[in-house]
C-alpha positions in Angstrom: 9.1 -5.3 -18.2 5.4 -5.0 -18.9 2.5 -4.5 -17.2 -0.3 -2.5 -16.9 -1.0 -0.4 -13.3 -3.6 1.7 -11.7 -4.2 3.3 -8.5 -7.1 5.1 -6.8 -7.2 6.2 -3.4 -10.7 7.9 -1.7 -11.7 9.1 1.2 -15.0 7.2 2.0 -17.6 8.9 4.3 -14.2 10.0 6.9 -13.3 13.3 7.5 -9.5 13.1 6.1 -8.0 10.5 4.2 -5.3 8.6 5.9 -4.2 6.1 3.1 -1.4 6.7 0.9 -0.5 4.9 -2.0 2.4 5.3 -5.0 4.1 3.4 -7.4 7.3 3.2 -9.2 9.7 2.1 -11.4 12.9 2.0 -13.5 13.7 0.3 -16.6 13.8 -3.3 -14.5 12.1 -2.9 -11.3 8.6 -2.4 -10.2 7.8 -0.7 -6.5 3.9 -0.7 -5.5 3.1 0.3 -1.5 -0.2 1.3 0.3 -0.2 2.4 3.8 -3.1 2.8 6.1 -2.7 5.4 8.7 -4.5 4.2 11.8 -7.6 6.4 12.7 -7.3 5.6 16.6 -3.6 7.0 16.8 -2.8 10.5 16.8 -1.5 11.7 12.9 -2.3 8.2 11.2 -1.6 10.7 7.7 1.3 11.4 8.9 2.9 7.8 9.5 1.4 6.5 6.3 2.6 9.5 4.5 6.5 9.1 5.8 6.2 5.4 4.9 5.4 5.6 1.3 7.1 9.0 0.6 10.7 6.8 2.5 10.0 4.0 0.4 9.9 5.9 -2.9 12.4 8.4 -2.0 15.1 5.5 -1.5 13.7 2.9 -4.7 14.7 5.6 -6.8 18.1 6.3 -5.4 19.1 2.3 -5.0 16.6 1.1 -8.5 19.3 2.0 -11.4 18.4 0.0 -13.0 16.9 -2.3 -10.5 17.5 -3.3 -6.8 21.0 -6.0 -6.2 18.5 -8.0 -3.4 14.6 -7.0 -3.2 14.2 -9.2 -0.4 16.7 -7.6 1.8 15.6 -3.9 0.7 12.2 -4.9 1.8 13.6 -5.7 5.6 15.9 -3.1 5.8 13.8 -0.4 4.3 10.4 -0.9 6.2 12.8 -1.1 9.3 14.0 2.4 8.9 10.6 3.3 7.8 9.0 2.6 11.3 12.5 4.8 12.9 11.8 7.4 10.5 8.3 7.5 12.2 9.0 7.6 15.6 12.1 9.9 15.3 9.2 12.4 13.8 7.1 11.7 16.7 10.1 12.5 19.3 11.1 15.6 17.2 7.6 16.7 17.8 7.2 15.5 21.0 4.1 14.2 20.0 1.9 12.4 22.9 1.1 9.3 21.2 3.4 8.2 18.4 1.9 8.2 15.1 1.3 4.3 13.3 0.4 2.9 10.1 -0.1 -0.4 8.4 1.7 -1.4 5.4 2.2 -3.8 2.5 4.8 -3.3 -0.3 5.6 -5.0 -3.5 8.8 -5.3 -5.2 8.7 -7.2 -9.2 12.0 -7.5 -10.7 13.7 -10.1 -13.3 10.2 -11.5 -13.1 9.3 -12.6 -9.6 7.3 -10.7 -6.9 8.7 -9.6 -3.3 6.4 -8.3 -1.0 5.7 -8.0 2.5 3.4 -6.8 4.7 2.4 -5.5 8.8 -1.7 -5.6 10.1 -4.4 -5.9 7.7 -3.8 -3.9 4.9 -3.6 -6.4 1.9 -1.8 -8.5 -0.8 -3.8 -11.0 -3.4 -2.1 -12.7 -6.3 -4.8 -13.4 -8.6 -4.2 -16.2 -11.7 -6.1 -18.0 -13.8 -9.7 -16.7 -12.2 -8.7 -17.7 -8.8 -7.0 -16.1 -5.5 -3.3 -17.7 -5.6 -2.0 -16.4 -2.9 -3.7 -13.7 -0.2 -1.4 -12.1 2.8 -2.6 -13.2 6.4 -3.6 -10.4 8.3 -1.7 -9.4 11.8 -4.7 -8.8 13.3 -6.7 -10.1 16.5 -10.1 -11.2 14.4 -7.9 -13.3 12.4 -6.0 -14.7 15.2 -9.3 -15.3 16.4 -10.2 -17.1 13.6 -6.7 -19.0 13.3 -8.0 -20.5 16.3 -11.8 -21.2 15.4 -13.3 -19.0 17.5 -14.7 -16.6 14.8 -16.1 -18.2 11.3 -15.5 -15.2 8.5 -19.3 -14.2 8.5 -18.7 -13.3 12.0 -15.3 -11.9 11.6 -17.1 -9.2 9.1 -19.1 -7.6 12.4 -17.0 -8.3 15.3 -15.9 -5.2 17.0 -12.5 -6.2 17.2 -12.3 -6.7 13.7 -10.1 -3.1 12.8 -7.6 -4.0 15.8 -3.8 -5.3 14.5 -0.9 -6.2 16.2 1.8 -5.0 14.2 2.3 -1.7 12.4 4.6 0.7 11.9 5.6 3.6 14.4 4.0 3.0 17.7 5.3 2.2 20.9 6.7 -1.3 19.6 9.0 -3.1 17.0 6.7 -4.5 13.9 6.0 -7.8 13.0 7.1 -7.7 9.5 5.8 -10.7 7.5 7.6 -11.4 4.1 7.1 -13.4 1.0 9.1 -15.8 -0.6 10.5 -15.2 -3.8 7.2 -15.6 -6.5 7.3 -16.1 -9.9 5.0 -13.9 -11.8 2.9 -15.5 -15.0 1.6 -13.8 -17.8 -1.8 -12.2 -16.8 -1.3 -12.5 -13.4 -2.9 -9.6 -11.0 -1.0 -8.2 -8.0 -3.7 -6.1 -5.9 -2.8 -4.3 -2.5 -5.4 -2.9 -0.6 -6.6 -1.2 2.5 -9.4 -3.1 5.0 -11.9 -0.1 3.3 -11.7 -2.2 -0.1 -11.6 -5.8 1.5 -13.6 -5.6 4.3 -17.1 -4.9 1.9 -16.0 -6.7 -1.1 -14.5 -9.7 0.8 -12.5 -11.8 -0.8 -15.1 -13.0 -4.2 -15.7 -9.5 -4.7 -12.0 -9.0 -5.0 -11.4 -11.8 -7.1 -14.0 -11.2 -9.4 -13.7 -7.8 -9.6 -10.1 -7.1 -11.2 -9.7 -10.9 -12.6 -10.9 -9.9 -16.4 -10.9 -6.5 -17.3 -8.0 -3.7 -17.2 -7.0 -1.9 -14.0 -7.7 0.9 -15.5 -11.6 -0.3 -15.2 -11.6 -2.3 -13.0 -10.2 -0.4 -10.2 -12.2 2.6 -10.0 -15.3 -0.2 -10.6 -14.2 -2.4 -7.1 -14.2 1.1 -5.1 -17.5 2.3 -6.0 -18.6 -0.7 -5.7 -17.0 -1.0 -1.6 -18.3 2.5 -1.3 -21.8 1.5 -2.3 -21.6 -1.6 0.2 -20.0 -0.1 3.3 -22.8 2.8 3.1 -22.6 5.7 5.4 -20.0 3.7 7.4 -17.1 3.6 4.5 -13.9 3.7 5.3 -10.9 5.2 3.6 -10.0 3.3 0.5 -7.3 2.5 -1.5 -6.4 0.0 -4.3 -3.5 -0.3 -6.6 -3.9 -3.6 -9.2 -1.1 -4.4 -11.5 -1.5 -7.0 -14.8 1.9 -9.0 -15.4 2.0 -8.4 -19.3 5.3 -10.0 -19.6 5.4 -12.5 -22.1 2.5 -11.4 -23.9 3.3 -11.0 -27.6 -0.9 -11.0 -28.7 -2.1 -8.1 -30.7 -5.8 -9.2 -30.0 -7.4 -5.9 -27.8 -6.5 -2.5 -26.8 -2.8 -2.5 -25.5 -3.0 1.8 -25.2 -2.8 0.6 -21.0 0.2 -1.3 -21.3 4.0 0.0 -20.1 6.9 -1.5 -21.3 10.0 -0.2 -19.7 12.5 -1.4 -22.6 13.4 1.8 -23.9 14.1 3.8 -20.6 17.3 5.0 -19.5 19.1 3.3 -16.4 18.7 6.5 -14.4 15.1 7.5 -15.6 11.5 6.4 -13.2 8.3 7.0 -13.3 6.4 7.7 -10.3 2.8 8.1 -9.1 2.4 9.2 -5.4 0.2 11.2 -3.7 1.7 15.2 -3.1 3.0 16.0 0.1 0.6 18.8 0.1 -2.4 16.9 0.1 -1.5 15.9 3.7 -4.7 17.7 5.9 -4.8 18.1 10.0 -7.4 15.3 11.6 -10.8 16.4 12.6 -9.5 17.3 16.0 -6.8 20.1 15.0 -7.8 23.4 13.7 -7.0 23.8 10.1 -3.3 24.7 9.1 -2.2 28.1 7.5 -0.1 27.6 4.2 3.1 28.4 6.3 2.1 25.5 8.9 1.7 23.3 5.7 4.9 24.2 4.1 7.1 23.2 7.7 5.0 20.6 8.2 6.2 19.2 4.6 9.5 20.6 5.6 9.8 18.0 8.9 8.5 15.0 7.4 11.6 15.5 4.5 13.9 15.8 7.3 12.8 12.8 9.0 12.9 10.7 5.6 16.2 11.9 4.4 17.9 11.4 8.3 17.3 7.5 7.7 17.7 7.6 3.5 21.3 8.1 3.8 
């Protein structure tokens, strides 16, 4: 494979940052997922963080050197994701279980796998135009589905951070998948949280990662959301990929690009965010580093119960 990847993840004007973001991969699979804790459910950090840490921990055990169905690893996988969640929040005995959108990505032998649950988002950009954008579960875009909201007013309407599936809660998620997608030379896989979307809306996307590397172009679209969403910024998160596949040019700097060819079967490379950035919400009094350390202690326990 080859591509080039980025990922930033910031915490806007919010007290804590409840996004999480990583990627991965082997010599012949590619794993990108973004998860964004929801701020109105007790420990939002904590369901997005038990997401992508599950996701990663069992891409690398199954990945060597890449998955025998990504399709099926997607549905099983976010499945035990969303137990591994609410068995946290029972060993806890937590009052309100903890929930967390999600979109994940799986590119292997050339094609793109993802799928997705609420409003945290997928764009396939190619050839300078959106190819293909996830559909939000959400009640604004229900809304609109059925022309009752027009997107200008979708933008404002106070509704518009409600969704209707997610992982963890108090019911099962509406996982949404794609089909099997053959990836092009050049082509951009973005995921994103609503704090990158939701200012930038859907031009601003496009035109913002369509022509230069991730590596610019990322940091670029967040200051740019952070600049537009003013004192009301969200948490935001972006991770943009460039299919390089193919490419055989020598015109440009190519410093950016990965090419797995030379890896070992059993070797990966992973970006995620540490365990130990995880921080109480603004409603908790701050943790000692011996709360920390079990806290990180539980949420491996929960992850390795359903990893098996």
């Amino acid at each position: 494979m080859k591509f080039t990847i980025f990922q930033e993840s910031r915490i806007g004007k919010r007290k804590t940052n409840q996004d999480r973001i990583a990627h991965c991969y082997s010599r012949d699979s590619l794993m990108m997922v973004l998860a964004d804790g929801m701020g109105g459910h007790l420990h939002g950090e904590i369901a997005s963080h038990i997401t992508v840490q599950y996701l990663t921990h069992v891409f690398q055990r199954e990945a060597q050197p890449k998955l025998s169905d990504p399709a099926m690893f997607l549905s099983r996988e976010l499945s035990l994701a969303h137990h591994a969640v609410i068995d946290y929040a029972l060993e806890k005995s937590l009052r309100e279980a903890p929930r967390t959108t999600v979109v994940a990505c799986i590119v292997q032998d050339g094609h793109a796998h993802w799928a997705h649950a609420g409003d945290s988002r997928l764009y396939l950009l190619r050839h300078g135009r959106i190819h293909i954008q996830t559909h939000d579960h959400s009640r604004v875009q229900l809304m609109m589905d059925q022309g009752l909201l027009d997107v200008r007013s979708a933008a404002t309407h106070p509704n518009r951070n409600r969704v209707y599936s997610c992982l963890g809660g108090t019911h099962l998620p509406q996982i949404e998948f794609s089909r099997r997608t053959p990836l092009q030379t050049g082509d951009v896989l973005a995921l994103c949280t609503d704090g990158v979307w939701g200012p930038m809306g859907n031009e601003g996307i496009l035109h913002g990662l369509s022509k230069e590397s991730p590596m610019i172009s990322v940091p670029r679209v967040l200051t740019q959301a952070e600049a537009t969403a003013g004192a009301a910024c969200d948490n935001l998160s972006l991770i943009a990929m460039v299919w390089r596949e193919g490419d055989d040019s020598d015109d440009g700097d190519t410093s950016d690009v990965i090419s797995t060819q030379t890896m070992a079967l059993s070797d990966f490379t992973t970006r995620i965010d540490s365990i130990r950035n995880l921080r109480p919400s603004a409603t908790e009094m701050l943790l000692s580093d011996d709360e920390i350390e079990r806290a990180i202690q539980e949420i491996n326990a929960a992850i390795q119960k359903f990893s098996k």
